[in-house]
N, C-alpha and C positions, 0 to 999 in steps of 0.2 A: 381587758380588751387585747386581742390578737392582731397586732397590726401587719395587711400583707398576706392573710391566713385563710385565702377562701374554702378552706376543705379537704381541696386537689393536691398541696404541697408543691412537689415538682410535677405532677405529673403532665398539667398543663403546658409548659416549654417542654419536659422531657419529649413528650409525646409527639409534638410538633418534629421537633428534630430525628426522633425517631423514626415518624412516617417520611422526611426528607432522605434520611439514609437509606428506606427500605424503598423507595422510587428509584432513589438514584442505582443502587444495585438491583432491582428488578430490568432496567432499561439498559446498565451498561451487558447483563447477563443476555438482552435482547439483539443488541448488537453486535456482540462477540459471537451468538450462535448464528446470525444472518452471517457474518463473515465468513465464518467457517463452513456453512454449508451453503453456500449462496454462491458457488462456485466465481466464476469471472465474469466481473460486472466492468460497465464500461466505463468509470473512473477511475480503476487503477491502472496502472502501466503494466504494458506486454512484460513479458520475460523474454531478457534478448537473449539470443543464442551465440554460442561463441564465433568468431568469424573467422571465416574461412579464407584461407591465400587465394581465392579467386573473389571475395569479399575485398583484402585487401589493395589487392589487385586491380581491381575497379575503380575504388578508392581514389587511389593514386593518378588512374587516369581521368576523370572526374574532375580532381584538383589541379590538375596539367601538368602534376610532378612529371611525368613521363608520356611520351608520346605514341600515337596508333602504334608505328611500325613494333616498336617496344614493346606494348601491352598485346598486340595479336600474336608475337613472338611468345612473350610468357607467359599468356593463356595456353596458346599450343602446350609448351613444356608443363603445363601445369596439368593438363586433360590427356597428354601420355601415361601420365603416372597409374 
């Protein structure tokens, strides 16, 4: 008597596991080409762009580190350049 011995050996759990592994890389391979060609979708975050002395500049008067007179002053000097 074979106790445990229906025929299949491993092949039963092996296969199991097997078709869980070929899922799971079918679907993450699914996901990674939506990423990549799926250009910009609207969950991920903008790309910021570096900011600019008049970005700054705003900034600053925004926050009330500096006042109109001040910031219309170094706008000017900033928009001669």
């Amino acid at each position: 008597m074979m106790w445990g011995y229906d025929g299949y050996g491993f092949g039963g759990g092996g296969m199991g596991i097997g078709m869980l592994l070929f899922w799971g890389l079918a679907i993450a391979a699914i996901v990674v080409l939506a990423r990549s060609f799926g250009g910009k979708s609207g969950g991920g975050e903008p790309r910021l762009r570096e900011k600019t002395a008049l970005d700054i500049l705003s900034e600053r008067y925004a926050k009330g580190e500096i006042g109109k007179v001040e910031f219309e002053e170094k706008r000017r000097d900033l928009s001669a350049r």
